[in-house]
C-alpha angles and dihedrals in degrees: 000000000000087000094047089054087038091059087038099057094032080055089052091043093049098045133076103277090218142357115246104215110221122193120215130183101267094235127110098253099171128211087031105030115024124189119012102238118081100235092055104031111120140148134104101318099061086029099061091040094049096051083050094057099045088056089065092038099258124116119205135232117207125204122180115216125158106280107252080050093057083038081050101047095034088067101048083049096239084131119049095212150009141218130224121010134168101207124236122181089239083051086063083072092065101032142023110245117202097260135183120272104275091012111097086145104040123087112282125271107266094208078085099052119136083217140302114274142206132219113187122179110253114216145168107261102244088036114143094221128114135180121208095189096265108036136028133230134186090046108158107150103008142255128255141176140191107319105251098028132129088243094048085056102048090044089051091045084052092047087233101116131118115242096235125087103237129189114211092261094059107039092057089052092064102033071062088054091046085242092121125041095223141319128216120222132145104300096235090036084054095048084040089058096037090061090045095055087032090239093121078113099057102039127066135165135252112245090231108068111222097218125008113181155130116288113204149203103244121192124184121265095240090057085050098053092048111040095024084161096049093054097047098048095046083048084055089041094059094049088060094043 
């Protein structure tokens, strides 16, 4: 019996003492997000958080869920983590970004990125529109981007985005058909998709990106407040991964 209990307590030492559940966006995102159902999904994104986890004795269960979902439950705590975020200083009030020592306010410390990312403008290639950076010109029907993210916003707040909610599939087919003037999406997400739908052809970039930013790792703030460690270490853990 003392051995039994011996083998039983060694197995609980030795295994990860709880599963942190991350919601991703449930698309197939590849290289980052591969496959499109929780108990497949894998690529960088999972990958690199996962390794992180099991440095500090935790595993990680993954569900996919449409993005404002995974924003929504984030911030009731019923997920103990996000991926990815661009971080605004309004999205500080849903998720705990991995932020420098005295600065709970200030932007978060970049050492803990998952990665930088880029966000070019996809258009058709004769297409008319141009970016400077800061307006756009040549806007006939409208651009638009995932719903809820950073870009859709931006669009929205410059009056220039389409009515329509578009996914990114969609949105690049018909920049193909020159039925929409452009669509922003990560830049290696957008090529991904392009070869998929055989539209690489069609569909070129702007030299100017739209958005260009750090993409992180967000826990709740309920996962914070309890495990502040945890979440440090697996933060540190990812600037080394």
């Amino acid at each position: 019996m003392n051995a039994l209990l011996t083998l039983i307590l060694c197995s609980l030492l030795s295994s990860p003492a709880w599963a942190i559940t991350l919601c991703i966006e449930e698309a197939d995102y590849s290289p980052y997000l591969i496959g499109n159902a929780s108990a497949s999904v894998h690529g960088m994104l999972p990958d690199m958080i996962r390794a992180a986890a099991e440095e500090h004795q935790r595993s990680l269960r993954v569900i996919a869920y449409p993005w404002k979902r995974c924003i929504d439950m984030l911030s009731k705590g019923q997920v103990d983590a996000l991926a990815a975020s661009i971080w605004l200083a309004e999205r500080d009030a849903w998720g705990a970004f991995p932020k420098l020592p005295g600065q709970p306010h200030g932007a978060p410390d970049r050492s803990k990125r998952l990665w930088s990312a880029e966000y070019p403008v996809f258009v058709a290639r004769q297409s008319p529109l141009r970016f400077d950076g800061t307006h756009f010109s040549g806007v006939r029907t409208g651009l638009s981007a995932p719903s809820g993210y950073v870009a859709w916003q931006r669009l929205k707040d410059a009056g220039v985005l389409h009515p329509a909610v578009l996914p990114p599939k969609t949105g690049l087919k018909l920049v193909a058909l020159d039925r929409l003037d452009g669509y922003i999406v990560e830049r290696h997400i957008g090529q991904h998709l392009l070869q998929k739908m055989d539209l690489a052809t069609q569909v070129t970039t702007l030299d100017v990106p739209y958005i260009t930013d750090d993409s992180h790792l967000v826990f709740s703030h309920q996962f914070q407040r309890a495990n502040p460690e945890l979440t440090q270490g697996i933060w540190s853990s990812l600037a080394t991964i």
